[in-house]
C-alpha positions as CSV (number, residue, x, y, z in Angstrom):
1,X,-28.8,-2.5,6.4
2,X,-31.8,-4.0,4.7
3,X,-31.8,-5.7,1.5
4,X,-28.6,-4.0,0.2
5,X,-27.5,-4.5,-3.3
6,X,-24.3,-3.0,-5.5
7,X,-22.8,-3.8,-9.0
8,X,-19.3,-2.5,-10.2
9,X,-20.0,-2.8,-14.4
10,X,-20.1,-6.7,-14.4
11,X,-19.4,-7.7,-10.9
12,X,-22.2,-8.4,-8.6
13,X,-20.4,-7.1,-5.5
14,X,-23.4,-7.4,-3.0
15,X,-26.7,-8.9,-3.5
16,X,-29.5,-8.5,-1.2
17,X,-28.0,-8.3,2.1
18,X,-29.4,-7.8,5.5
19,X,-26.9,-6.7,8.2
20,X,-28.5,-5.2,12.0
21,X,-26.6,-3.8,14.5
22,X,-27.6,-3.0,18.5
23,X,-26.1,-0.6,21.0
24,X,-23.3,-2.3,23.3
25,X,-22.7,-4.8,20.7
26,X,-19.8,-6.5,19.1
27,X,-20.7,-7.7,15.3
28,X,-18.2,-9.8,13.5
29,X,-18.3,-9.7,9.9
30,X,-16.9,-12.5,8.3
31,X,-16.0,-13.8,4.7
32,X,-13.5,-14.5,2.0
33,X,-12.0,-11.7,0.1
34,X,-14.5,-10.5,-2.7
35,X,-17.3,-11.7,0.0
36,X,-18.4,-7.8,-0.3
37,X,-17.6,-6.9,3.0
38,X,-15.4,-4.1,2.0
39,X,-18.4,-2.7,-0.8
40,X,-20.4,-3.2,2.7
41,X,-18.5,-0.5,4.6
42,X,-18.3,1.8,1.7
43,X,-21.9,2.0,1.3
44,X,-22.6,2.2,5.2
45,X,-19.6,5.1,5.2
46,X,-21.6,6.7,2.8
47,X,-18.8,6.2,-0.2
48,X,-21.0,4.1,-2.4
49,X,-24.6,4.2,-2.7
50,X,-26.1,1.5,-2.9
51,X,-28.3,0.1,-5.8
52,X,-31.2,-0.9,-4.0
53,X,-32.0,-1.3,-0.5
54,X,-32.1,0.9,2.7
55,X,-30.3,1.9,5.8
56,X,-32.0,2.6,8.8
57,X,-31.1,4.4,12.3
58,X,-32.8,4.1,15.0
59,X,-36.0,1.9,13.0
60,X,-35.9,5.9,10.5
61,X,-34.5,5.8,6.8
62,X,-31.7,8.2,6.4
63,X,-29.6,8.6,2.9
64,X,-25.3,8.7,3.1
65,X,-24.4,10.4,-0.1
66,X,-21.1,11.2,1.2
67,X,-18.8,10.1,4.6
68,X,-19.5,13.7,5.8
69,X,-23.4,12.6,6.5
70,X,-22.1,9.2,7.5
71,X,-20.0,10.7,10.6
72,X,-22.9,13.4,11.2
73,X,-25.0,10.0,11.9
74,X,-22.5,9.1,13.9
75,X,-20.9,6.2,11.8
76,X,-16.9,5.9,11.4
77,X,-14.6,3.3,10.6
78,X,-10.8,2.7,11.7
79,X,-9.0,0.4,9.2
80,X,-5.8,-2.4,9.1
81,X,-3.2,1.3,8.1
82,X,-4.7,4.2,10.0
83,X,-5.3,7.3,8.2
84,X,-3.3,9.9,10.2
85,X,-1.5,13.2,9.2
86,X,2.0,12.5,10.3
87,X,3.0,16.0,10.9
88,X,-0.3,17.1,13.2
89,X,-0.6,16.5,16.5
90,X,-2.9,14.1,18.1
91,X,-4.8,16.2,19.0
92,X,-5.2,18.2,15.7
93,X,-5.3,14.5,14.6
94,X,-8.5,13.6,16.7
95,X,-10.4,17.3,15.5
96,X,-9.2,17.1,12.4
97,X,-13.2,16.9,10.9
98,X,-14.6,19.0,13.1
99,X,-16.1,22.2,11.8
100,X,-16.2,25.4,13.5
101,X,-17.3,28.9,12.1
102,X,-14.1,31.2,13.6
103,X,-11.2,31.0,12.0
104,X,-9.5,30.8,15.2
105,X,-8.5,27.7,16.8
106,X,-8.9,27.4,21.0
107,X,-5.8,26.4,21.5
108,X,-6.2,25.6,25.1
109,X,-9.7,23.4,24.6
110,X,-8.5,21.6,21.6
111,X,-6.0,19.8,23.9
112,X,-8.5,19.7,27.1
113,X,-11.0,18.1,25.5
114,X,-8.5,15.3,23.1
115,X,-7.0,14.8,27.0
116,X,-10.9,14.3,27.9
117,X,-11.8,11.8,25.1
118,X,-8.3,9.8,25.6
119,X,-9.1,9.8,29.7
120,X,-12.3,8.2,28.6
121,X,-10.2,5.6,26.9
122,X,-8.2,5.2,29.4
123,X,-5.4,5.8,27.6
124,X,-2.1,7.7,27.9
125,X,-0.8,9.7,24.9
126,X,0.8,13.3,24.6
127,X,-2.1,15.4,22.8
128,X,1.1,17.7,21.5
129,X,2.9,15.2,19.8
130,X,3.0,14.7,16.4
131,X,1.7,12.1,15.4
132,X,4.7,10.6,13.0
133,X,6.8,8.8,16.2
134,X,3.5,7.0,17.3
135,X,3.0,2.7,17.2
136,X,0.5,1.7,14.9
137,X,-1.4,0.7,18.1
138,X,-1.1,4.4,19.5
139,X,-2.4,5.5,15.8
140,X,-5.4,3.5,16.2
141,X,-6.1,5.0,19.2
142,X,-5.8,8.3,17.9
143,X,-8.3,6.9,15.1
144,X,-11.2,5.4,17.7
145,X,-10.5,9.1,19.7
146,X,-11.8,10.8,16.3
147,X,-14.6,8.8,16.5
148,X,-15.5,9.2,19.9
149,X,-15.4,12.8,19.4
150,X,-17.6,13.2,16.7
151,X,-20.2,11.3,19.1
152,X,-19.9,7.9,17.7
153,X,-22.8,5.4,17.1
154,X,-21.3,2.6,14.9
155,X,-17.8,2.0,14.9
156,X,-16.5,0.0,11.8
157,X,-13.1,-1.7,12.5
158,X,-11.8,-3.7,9.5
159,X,-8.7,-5.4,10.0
160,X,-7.8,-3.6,13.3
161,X,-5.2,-6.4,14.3
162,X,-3.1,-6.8,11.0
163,X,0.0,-4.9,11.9
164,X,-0.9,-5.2,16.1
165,X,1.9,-7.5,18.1
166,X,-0.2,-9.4,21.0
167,X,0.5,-6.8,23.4
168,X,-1.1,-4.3,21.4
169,X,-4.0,-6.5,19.9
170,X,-4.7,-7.0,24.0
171,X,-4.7,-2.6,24.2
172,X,-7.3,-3.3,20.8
173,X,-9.6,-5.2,22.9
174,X,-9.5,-2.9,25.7
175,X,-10.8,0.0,23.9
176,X,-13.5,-2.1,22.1
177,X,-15.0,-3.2,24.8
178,X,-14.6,0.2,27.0
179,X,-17.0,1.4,23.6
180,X,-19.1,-1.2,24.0
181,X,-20.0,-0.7,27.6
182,X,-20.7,2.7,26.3
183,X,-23.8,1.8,23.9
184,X,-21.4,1.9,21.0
185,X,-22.5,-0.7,18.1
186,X,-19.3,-2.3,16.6
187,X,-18.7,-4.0,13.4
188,X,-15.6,-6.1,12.9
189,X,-13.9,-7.2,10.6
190,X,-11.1,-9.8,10.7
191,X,-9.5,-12.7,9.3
192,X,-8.1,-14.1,12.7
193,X,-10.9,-16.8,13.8
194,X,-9.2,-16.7,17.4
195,X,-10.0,-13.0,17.7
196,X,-13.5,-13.3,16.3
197,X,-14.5,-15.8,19.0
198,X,-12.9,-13.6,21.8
199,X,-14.3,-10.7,21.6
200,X,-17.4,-10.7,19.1
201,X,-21.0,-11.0,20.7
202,X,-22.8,-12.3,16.9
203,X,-21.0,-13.6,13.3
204,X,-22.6,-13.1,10.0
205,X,-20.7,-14.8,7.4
206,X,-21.1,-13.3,3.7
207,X,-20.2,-15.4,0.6
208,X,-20.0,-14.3,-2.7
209,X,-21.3,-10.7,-2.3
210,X,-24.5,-12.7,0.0
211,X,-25.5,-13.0,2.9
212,X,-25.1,-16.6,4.6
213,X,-25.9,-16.8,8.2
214,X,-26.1,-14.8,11.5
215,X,-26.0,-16.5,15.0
216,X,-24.5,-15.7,18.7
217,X,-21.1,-16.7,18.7
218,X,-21.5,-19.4,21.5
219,X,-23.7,-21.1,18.5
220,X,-20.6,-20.5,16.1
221,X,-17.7,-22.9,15.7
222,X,-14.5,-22.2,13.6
223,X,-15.0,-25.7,11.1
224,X,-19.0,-23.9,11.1
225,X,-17.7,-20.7,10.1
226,X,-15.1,-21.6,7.6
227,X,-17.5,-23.9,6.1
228,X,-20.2,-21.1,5.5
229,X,-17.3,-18.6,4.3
230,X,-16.0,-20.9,1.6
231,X,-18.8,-23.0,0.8
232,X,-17.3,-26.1,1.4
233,X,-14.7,-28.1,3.9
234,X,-11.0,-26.5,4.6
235,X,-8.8,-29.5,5.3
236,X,-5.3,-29.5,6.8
237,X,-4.9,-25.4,6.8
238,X,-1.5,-24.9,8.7
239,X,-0.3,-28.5,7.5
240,X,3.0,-29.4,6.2
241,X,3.2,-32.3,4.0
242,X,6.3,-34.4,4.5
243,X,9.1,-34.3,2.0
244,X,12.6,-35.6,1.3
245,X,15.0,-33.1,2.7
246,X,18.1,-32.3,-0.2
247,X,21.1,-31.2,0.1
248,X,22.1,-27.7,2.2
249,X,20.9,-24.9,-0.3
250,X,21.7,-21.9,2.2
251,X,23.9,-21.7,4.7
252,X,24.1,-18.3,6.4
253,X,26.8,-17.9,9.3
254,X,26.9,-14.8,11.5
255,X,24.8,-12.4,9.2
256,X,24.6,-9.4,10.7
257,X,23.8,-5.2,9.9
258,X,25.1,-2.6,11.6
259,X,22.1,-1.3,14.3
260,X,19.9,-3.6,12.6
261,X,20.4,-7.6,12.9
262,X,23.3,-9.5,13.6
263,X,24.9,-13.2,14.9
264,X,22.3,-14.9,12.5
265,X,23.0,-18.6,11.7
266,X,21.2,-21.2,9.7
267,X,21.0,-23.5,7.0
268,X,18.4,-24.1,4.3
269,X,17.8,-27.5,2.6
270,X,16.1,-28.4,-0.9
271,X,12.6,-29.6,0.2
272,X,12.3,-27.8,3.5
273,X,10.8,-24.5,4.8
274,X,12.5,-22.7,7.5
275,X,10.7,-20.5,9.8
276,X,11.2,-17.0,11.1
277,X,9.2,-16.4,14.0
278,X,9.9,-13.3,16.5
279,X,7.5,-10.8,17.6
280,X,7.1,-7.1,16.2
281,X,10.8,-5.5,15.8
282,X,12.3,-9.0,15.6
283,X,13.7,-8.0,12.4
284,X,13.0,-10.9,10.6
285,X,12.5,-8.7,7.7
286,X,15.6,-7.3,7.5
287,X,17.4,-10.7,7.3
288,X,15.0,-11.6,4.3
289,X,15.7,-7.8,2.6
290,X,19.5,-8.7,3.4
291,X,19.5,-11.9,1.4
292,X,17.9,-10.8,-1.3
293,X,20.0,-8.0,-1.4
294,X,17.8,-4.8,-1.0
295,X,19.4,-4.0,2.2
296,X,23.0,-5.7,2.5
297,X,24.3,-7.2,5.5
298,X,27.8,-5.6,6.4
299,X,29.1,-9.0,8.0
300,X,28.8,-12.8,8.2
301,X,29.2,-15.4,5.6
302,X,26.8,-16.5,2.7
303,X,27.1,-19.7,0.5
304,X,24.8,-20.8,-1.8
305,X,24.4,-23.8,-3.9
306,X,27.6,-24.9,-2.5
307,X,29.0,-21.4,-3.5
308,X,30.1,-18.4,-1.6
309,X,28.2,-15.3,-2.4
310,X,28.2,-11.2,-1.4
311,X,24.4,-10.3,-2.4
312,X,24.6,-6.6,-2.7
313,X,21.4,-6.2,-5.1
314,X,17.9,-7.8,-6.0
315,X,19.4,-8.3,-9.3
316,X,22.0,-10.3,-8.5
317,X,19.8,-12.6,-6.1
318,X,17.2,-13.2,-8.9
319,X,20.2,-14.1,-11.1
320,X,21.4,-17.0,-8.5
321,X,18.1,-18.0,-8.5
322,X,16.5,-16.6,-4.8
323,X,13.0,-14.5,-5.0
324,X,11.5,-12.4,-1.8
325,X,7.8,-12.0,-1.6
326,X,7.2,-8.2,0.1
327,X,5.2,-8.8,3.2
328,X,3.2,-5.3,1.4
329,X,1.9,-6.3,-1.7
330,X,0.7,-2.6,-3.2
331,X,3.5,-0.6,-1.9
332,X,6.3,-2.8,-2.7
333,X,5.2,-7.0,-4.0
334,X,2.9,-5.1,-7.2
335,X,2.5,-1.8,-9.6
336,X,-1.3,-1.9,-8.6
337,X,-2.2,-0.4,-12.1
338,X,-0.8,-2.3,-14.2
339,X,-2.3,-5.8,-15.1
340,X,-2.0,-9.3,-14.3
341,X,-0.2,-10.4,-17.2
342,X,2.4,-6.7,-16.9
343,X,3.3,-7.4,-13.2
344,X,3.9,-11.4,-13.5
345,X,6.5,-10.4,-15.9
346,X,7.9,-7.2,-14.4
347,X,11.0,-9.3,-13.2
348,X,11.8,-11.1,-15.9
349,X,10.8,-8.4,-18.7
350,X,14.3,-9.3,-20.7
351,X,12.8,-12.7,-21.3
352,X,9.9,-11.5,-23.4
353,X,11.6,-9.0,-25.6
354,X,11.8,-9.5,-29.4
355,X,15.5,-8.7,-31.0
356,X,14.9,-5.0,-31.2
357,X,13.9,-4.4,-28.0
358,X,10.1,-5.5,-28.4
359,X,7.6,-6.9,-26.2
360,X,6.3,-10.2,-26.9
361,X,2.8,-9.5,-26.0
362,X,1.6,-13.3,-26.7
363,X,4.1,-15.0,-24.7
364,X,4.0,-12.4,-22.1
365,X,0.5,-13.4,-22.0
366,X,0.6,-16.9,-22.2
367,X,2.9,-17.5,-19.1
368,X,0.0,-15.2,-17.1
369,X,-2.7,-17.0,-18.3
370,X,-0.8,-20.4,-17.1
371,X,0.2,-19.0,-13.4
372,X,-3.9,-18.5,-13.6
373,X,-4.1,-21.9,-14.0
374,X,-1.5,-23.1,-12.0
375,X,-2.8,-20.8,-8.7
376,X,-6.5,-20.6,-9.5
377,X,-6.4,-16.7,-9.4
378,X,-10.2,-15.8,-9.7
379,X,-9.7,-13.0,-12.3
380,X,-12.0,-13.1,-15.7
381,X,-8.9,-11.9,-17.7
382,X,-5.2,-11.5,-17.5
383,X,-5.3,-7.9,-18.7
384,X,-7.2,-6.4,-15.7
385,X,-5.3,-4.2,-13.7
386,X,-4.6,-6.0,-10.4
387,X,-5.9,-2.8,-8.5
388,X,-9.3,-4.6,-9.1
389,X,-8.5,-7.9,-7.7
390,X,-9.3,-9.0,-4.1
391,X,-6.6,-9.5,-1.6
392,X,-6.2,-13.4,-1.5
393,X,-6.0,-12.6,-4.9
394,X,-3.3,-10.1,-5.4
395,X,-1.5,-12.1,-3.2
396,X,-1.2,-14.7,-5.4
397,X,-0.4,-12.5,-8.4
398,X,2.9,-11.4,-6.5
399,X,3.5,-15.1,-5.9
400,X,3.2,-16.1,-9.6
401,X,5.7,-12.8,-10.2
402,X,8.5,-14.1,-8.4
403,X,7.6,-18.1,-9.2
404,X,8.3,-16.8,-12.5
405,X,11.4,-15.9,-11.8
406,X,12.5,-19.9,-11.0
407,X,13.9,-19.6,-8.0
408,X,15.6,-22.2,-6.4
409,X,15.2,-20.5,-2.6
410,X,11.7,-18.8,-1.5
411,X,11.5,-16.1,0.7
412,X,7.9,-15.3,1.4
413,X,7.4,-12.6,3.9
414,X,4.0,-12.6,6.1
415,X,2.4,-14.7,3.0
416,X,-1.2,-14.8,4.0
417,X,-1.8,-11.4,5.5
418,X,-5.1,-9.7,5.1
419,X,-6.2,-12.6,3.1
420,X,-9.1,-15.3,3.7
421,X,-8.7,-18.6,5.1
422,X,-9.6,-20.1,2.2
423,X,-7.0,-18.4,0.2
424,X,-4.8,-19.2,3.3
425,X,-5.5,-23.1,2.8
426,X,-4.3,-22.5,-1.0
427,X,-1.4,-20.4,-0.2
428,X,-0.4,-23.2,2.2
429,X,-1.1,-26.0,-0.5
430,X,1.3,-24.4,-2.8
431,X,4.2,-23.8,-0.4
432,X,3.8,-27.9,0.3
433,X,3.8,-28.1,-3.6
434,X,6.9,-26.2,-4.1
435,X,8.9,-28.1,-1.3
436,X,7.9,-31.3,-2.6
437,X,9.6,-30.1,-5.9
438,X,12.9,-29.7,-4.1
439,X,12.6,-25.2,-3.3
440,X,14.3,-24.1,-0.4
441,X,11.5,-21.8,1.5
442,X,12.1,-19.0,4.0
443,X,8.8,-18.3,5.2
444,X,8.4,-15.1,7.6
445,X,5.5,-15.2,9.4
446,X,3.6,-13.4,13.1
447,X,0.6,-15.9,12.8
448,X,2.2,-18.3,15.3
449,X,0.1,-21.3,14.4
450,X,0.7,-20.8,10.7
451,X,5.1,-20.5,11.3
452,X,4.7,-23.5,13.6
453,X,2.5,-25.6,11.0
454,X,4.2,-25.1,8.0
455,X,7.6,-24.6,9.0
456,X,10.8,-28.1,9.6
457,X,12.8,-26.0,11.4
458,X,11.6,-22.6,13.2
459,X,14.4,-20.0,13.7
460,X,13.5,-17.3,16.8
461,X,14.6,-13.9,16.7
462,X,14.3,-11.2,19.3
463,X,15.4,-7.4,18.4
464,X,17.6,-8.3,15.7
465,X,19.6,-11.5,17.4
466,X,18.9,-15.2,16.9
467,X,17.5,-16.6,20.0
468,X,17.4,-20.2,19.3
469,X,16.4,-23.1,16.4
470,X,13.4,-25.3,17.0
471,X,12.6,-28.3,15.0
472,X,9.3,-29.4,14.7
473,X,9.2,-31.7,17.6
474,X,10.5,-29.5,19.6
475,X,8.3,-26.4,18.6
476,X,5.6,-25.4,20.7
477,X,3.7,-21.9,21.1
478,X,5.5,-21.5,24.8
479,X,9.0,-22.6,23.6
480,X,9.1,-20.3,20.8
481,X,7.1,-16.8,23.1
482,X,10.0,-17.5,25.6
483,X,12.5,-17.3,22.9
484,X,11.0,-14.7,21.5
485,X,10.7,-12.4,24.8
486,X,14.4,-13.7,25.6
487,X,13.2,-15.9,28.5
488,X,14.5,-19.4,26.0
């Protein structure tokens, strides 16, 4: 990629950017969100085209007007949700873009050869299956064995690891470098520094829709890398401040759901942020859904504020004064087409209506415009639709949502997920900010040093049970893995 530039109307989403890529080579692509790494991989998938500029393979300009040229070149991507038809088989899955001229389908070699690419892989996985009962993990797979049989050159991976527990981040690696032995060129794409400097051979670092730097990762340090994504120094990320703990806000006593959670027990204070760590099928979740009342726990007791409480609906949560923060901001934190200033009032649209039943547009607007303020979200206007918005971004558009509802208990569910560390260090700021101002904060979190940083007291959770409290003296990344794999 050579001197790559795209605009979207008045953004400048990439300007002048140089990218190269060798056989047998991992690439990590690093930046904030709205760096244009994401504009990147459109125009190298042959979804954009770019401005100006030129793509080259093997040292010959070639033109992607469409994906369809872009995996005849042998370039595919796998992303953070992969993109796999539920109700086909994997092998069906892996073919699925082939073309073929009879409009008969070899029964027989389609599942030989998706057994063939998968041995390659060295990977186990019932071609016959559908794919709807497969891990996220085993749907990646499915992904890179589409790629590999369409002959792949350059494999994109953007945000491979999101939704991956360790295991399964370890069964990422695996296949990555199995490609990489095989001459593939791999681009990837991540907002965990301690995968980057595992497996990635070179980083190049975009800022602001430029390029910044390119070196070999042994010449790359995280402080180095942070400080060319942001553009200046990230202090204390994953660093509590101390504050005065209040009186007992929460006090949950054997909260349980039928085939779901149950025996959970703990208290939250004014001031502090409690932790829920666990890894993937924990159901950490589920307690968080269950307290704000989306999914109601069947047993156990609740008091809040010093007052005994049966949450059976969102509604009635908001009304006490507790807010949840989806850990999947377009499905289920924000109405993605609607704007800024429409979804930070969403919850509390009562509060802006005139007497007959009309919305006061102004002071609708004017409590957007001050959540703007209040958590720097880097949008021009309140009135664009928050589809447009970067990740970092929309994430904090959901957290000005349920700020608005002035809550008196937090629960923020995987926070800073698929969002840059510099938005990390702000997201982090403001969860001191708000303990310092006396909110109670469940924060639900699988980045280990993130739960252990920002959290007084860590609660562990294996497959729906409580497995032990930690304060934060006692908390350390062994303690809370043998808790979490039942070995506490």
């Amino acid at each position: 990629m050579r001197g790559i530039s795209k605009r979207f109307d008045t953004t400048q989403a990439l300007e002048d950017v140089s990218l190269s890529l060798y056989p047998g080579e991992i690439h990590a692509l690093l930046g904030e969100n709205g760096a244009g790494k994401s504009t990147l991989i459109k125009i190298m998938t042959g979804v954009h085209p770019p401005d100006r500029g030129e793509i080259r393979l093997d040292e010959k300009p070639i033109s992607l007007l469409n994906p369809i040229q872009a995996q005849t070149h042998g370039i595919a991507a796998i992303y953070q949700e992969p993109m796999v038809f539920p109700d086909l088989t994997v092998a069906e899955n892996i073919f699925l873009t082939h073309r073929t001229r009879s409009p008969f389908v070899n029964w027989g070699r389609l599942y030989r050869d998706a057994e063939d690419i998968l041995k390659q892989l060295d990977v186990k996985l019932d071609v016959r299956q559908p794919a709807r009962g497969l891990t996220l993990a085993a749907q990646q797979t499915v992904e890179i064995a589409k790629a590999i049989s369409l002959q792949v050159r350059v494999l994109i991976m953007d945000e491979p690891t999101a939704s991956l527990s360790a295991h399964e981040v370890r069964q990422l690696f695996k296949l990555a470098n199995t490609l990489r032995k095989q001459g593939v060129a791999i681009l990837f794409i991540s907002h965990r520094m301690e995968e980057v400097f595992e497996i990635a051979d070179r980083v190049t670092v975009f800022r602001d829709g430029k390029w910044i730097s390119t070196k070999p990762r042994v010449e790359v340090t995280p402080d180095g890398a942070i400080r060319d994504m942001v553009g200046r120094e990230i202090h204390d990320l994953f660093a509590k401040t101390e504050t005065a703990r209040g009186e007992t806000l929460l006090s949950v006593k054997n909260l349980g759901k039928e085939r779901t959670f149950q025996g959970i027990t703990f208290d939250v204070h004014r001031g502090e942020v409690v932790g829920l760590a666990g890894l993937v099928g924990a159901r950490r979740t589920d307690v968080g859904l269950a307290l704000f009342g989306v999914e109601p726990a069947d047993v156990g007791e609740v008091v809040f504020a010093g007052k005994p409480v049966r949450i059976t609906a969102p509604q009635q949560a908001m009304k006490i004064g507790i807010a949840y923060a989806s850990e999947d901001r377009r499905a289920l934190g924000l109405v993605m087409p609607m704007s800024v200033t429409e979804n930070i009032s969403l919850p509390m649209l009562r509060e802006y209506l005139y007497g007959l039943g009309l919305i006061n547009f102004g002071a609708e607007k004017k409590t957007a415009m001050q959540f703007r303020e209040r958590l720097a979200i880097r949008t021009q206007t309140v009135d664009v639709p928050v589809a447009k918005l970067s990740g970092g971004n929309q994430q904090k558009v959901m957290l000005s949502k349920w700020l608005n509802v002035k809550p008196q208990l937090l629960i923020l569910d995987e926070p800073t997920r698929g969002i840059d560390v510099g938005a990390k260090a702000e997201v982090h700021a403001m969860i001191n900010e708000l303990a310092e101002q006396g909110l109670g904060i469940i924060l639900i979190s699988s980045d280990m040093p993130e739960v252990m940083g920002m959290s007084d007291r860590i609660v562990v959770m294996r497959e729906g049970r409580q497995m032990g409290i930690f304060t934060r003296a006692e908390a350390t990344q062994e303690t809370i893995l043998a808790a979490a794999m039942g070995q506490g």
